[in-house]
C-alpha positions as CSV (number, residue, x, y, z in Angstrom):
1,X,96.6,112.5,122.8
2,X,94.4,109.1,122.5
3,X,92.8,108.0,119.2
4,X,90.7,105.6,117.6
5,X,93.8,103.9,115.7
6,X,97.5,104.4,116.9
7,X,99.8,102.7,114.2
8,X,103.6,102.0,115.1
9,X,105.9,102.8,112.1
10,X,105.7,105.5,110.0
11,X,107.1,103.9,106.7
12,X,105.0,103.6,103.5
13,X,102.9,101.1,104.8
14,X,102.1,102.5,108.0
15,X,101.2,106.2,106.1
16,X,99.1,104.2,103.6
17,X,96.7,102.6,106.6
18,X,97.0,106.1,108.2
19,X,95.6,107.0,104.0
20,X,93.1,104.2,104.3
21,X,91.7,104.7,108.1
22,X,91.1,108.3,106.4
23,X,89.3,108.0,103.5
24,X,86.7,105.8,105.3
25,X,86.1,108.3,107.8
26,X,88.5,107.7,110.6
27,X,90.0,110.8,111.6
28,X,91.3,110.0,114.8
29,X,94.6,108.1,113.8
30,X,97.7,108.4,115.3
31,X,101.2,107.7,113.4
32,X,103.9,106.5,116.2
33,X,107.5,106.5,114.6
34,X,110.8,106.3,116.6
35,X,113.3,108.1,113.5
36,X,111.9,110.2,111.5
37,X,108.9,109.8,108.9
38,X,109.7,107.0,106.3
39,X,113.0,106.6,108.3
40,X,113.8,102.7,106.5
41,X,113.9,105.1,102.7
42,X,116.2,107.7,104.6
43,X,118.3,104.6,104.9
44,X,118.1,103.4,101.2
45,X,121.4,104.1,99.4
46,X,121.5,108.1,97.9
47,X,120.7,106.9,94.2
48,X,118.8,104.3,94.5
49,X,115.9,103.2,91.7
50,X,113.1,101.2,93.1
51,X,112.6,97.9,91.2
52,X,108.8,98.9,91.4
53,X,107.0,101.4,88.8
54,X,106.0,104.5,90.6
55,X,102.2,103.0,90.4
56,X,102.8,100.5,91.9
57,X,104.2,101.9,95.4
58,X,101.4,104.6,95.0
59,X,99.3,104.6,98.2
60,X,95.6,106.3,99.3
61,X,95.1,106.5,95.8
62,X,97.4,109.5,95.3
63,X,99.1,109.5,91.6
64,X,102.8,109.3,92.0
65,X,104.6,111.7,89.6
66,X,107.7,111.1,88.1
67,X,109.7,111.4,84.7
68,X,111.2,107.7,85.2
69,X,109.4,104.5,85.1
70,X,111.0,103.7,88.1
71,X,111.4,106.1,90.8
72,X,114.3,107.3,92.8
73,X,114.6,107.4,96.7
74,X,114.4,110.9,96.7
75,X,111.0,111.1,94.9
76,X,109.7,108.2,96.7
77,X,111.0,110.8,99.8
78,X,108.8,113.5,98.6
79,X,105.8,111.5,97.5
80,X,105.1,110.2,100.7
81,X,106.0,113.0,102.6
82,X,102.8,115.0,100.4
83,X,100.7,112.0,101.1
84,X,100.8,112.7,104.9
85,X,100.3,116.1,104.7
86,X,97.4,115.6,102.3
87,X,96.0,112.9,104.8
88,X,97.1,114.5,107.7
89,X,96.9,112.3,110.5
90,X,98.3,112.7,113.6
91,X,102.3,112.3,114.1
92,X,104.8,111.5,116.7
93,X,108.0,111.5,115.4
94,X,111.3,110.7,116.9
95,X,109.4,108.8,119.3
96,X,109.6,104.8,120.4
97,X,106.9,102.4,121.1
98,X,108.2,100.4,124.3
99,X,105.6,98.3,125.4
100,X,101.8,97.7,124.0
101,X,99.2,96.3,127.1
102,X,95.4,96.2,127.0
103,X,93.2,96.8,129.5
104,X,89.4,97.1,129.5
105,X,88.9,97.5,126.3
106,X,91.5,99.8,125.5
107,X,95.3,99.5,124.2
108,X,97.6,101.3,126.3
109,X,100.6,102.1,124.0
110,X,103.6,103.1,126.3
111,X,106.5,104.9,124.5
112,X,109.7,106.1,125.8
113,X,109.0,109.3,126.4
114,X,107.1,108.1,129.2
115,X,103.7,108.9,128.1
116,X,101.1,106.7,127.0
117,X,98.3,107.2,124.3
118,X,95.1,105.0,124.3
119,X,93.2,103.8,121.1
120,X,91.0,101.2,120.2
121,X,93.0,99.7,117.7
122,X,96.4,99.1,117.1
123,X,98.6,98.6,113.6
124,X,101.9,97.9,114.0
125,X,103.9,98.8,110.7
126,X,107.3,98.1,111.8
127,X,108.7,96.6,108.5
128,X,112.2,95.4,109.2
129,X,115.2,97.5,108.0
130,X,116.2,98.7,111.4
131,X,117.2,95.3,112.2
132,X,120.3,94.0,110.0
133,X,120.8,90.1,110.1
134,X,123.7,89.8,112.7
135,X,126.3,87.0,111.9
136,X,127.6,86.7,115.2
137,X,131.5,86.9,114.3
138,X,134.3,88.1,116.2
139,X,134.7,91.6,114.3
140,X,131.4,92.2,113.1
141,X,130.6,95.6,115.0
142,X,134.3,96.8,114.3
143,X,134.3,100.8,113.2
144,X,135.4,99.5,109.4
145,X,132.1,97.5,109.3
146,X,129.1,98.4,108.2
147,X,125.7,96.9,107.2
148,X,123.8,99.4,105.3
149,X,125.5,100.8,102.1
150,X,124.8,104.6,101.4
151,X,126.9,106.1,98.4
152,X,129.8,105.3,97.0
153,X,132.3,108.7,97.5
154,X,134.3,107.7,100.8
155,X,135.1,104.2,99.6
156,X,137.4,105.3,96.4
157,X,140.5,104.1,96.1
158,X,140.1,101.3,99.0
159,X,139.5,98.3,98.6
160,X,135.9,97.1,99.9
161,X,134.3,94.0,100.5
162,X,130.7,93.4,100.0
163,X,129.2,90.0,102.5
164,X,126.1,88.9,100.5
165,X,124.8,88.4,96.5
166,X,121.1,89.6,96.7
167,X,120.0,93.3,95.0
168,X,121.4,95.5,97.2
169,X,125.0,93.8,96.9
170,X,125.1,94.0,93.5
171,X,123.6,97.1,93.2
172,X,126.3,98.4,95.3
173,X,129.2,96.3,93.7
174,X,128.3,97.9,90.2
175,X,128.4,101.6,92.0
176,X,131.6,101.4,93.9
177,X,133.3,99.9,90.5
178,X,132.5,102.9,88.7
179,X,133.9,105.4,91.5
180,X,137.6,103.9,91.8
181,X,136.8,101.4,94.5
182,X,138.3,98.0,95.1
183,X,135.3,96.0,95.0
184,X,134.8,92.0,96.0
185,X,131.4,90.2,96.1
186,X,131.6,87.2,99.1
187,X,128.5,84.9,99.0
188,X,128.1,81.1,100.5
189,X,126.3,80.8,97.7
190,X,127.7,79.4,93.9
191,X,126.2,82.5,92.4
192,X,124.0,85.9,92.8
193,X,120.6,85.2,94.1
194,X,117.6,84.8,91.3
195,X,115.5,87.5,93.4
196,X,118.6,90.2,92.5
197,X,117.9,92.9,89.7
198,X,117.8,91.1,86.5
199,X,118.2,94.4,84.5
200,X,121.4,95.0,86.7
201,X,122.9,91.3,86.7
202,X,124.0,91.1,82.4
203,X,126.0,94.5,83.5
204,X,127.7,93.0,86.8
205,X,128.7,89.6,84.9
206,X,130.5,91.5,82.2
207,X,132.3,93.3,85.0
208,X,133.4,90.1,86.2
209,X,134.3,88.7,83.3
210,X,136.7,91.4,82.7
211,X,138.3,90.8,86.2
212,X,136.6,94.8,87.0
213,X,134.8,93.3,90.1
214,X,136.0,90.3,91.9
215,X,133.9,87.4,93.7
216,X,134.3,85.1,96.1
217,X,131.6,82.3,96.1
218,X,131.2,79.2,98.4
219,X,132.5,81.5,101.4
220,X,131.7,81.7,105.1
221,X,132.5,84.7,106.9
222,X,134.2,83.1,110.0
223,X,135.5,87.0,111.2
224,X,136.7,90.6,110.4
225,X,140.2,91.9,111.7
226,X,141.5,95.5,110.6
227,X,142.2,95.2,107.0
228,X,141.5,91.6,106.1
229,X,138.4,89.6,106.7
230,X,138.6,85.6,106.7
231,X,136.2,82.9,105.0
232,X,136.1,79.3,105.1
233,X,136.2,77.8,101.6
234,X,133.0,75.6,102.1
235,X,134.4,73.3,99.4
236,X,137.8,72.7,100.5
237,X,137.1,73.6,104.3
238,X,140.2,75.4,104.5
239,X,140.4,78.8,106.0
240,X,141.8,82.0,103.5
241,X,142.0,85.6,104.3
242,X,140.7,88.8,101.7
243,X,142.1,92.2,102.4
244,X,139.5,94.5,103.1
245,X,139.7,98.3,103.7
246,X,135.9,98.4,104.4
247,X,133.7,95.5,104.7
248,X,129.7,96.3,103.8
249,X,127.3,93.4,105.6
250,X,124.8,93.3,102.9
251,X,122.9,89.9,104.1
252,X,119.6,91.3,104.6
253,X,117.2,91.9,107.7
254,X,114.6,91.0,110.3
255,X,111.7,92.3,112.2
256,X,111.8,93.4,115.6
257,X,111.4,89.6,117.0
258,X,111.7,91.0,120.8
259,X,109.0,93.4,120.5
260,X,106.4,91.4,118.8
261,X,106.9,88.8,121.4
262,X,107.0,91.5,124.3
263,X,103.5,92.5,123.3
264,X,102.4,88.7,123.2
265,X,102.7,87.7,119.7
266,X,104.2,84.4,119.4
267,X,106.5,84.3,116.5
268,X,107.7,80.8,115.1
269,X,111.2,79.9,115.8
270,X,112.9,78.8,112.5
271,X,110.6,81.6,110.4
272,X,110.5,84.4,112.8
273,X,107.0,84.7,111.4
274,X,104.1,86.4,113.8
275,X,101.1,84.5,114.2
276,X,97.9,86.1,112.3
277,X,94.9,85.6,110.6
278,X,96.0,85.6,106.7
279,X,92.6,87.0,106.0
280,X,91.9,90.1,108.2
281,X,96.0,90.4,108.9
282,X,94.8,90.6,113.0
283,X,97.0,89.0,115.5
284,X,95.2,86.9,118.3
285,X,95.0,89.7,120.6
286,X,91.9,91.3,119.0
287,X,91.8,94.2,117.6
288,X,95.8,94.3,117.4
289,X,96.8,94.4,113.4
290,X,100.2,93.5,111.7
291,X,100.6,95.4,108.6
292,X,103.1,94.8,105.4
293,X,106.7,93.8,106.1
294,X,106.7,93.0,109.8
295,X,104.4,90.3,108.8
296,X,107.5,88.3,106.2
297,X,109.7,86.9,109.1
298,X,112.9,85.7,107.4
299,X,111.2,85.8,104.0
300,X,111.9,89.1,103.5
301,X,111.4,89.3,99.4
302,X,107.5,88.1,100.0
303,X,106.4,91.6,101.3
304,X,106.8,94.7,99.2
305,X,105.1,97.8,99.4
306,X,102.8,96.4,96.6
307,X,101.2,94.1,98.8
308,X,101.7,96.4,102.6
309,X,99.4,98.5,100.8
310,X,96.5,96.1,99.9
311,X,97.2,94.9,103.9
312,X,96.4,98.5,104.7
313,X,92.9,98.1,102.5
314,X,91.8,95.4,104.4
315,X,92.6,96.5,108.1
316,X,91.1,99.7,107.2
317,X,87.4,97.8,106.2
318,X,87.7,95.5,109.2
319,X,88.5,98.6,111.8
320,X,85.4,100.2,110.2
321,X,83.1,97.6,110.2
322,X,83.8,97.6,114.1
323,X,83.6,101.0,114.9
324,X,80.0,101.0,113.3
């Protein structure tokens, strides 16, 4: 099956240039996704919130019902599964994008499957959250370990350790507290990041205050052994250990750095950022688009579906413009 647009990744932003490409009269789109559709949300803890209001993670124009301000994962998992069958554009599930190679003209989009689809135009909406930052520490891939955080039911009564202070740790912390769990925060950082929840933080202080959850700032994770991990104390330099049941690896993630560069993006070493035009969000292979988070590198917090959305806008006018 060829098309006119393939896009790779079928998270919000990749459905919402899908919405776009629509509207404007582009029917032949194609939605490439190797888990299934808006697999990075699957991943999103149970009963999570989103810090956005549901309007503002709206996409194709679609109203986004809910009876909170902020919606839940599970609504956000219905929402956008109504927008693509409202849109309906073409899906591959379950399906992963190897390669990417132009040849007269034409993008040849190899997947492993072994087939390949054709199209004049190619979005890559990979976003990130299949890629967890890896520490590189003897003990990090150990059965205990983990580095997304789901719910809190198998951790009660063990004692946990979360590695990292931005919204998801303490969003986390706060939930395994309140189901019997052992919980300690361990940041190289004096303090929680600025970017975490703010209407979450006053509630995780006073937990800490009261000795309910424990933290351990100024801390490198050197490595992770069965039941204990060990930190150096970055202001004495001194090696200690932390018993740990579970350890959680909440230190955030990256995109897909080997495939952008496999296709022939060049991506900037320190950053991790792909090179585009800011303007018309196309890479120097023309006609090749990045689209929302793939686009933040190791800035992670500068992308939100807010914004993957107006990227969607854009590409969408540009691909119409040149298909006449």
């Amino acid at each position: 099956m060829d098309a006119d647009v393939i896009i790779i990744g079928g998270g919000p932003t990749g459905i919402a240039a899908a919405a776009e490409l629509i509207k404007r009269g582009i029917k032949k789109v194609l939605i490439i996704e190797k888990g299934s559709l808006t697999e990075s949300i699957n991943k999103y803890p149970k009963r999570m919130v989103f810090f956005s209001t549901a309007e503002n993670i709206e996409i194709g124009g679609l109203p986004f019902p809910t009876s909170n301000v902020k919606p839940t994962r599970i609504e956000a998992l219905q929402y956008y599964r109504k927008v693509v069958a409202y849109f309906d554009p073409n899906l591959l599930l379950f399906t992963e994008v190897t390669d990417i190679k132009r040849k007269n003209g034409l993008f040849h989009v190899n997947t492993n499957r072994k087939n390949t689809y054709k199209a004049k135009f190619v979005i890559v909406a990979t976003g990130y959250f299949d890629f967890p930052r890896k520490l590189n520490i003897p003990g990090e891939n150990l059965p205990h370990v983990t580095k997304y955080y789901d719910e809190p039911f198998k951790y009660s009564f063990s004692k946990v350790v979360i590695i990292g202070a931005g919204n998801s740790s303490v969003s986390a912390a706060l939930e395994l507290y309140r189901h019997d769990v052992d919980v300690t925060v361990v940041h190289r950082g004096d303090d929680f990041k600025k970017t975490a929840k703010y209407w979450l933080v006053p509630d995780l202080k006073n937990r800490i205050k009261e000795g309910k959850i424990k933290t351990q700032f100024n801390r490198e994770l050197t490595s992770i052994e069965e039941g204990k991990i060990n930190v150096k104390n970055l202001k004495t330099n001194k090696q200690e250990e932390i018993d740990a049941d579970f350890v959680i690896m909440l230190v955030g993630y990256l995109p897909d750095v080997e495939f952008l560069q496999k296709i022939g993006l060049e991506v900037s070493k320190e950053a991790l950022k792909p090179e585009f035009n800011e303007n018309t969000f196309e890479t120097k292979i023309e006609n090749l688009f990045l689209c929302g988070t793939v686009m933040a590198g190791t800035k992670t917090e500068t992308i939100f579906i807010e914004n993957g959305r107006d990227h969607a806008k854009v590409i969408a006018e540009t691909i119409k413009s040149r298909l006449g």
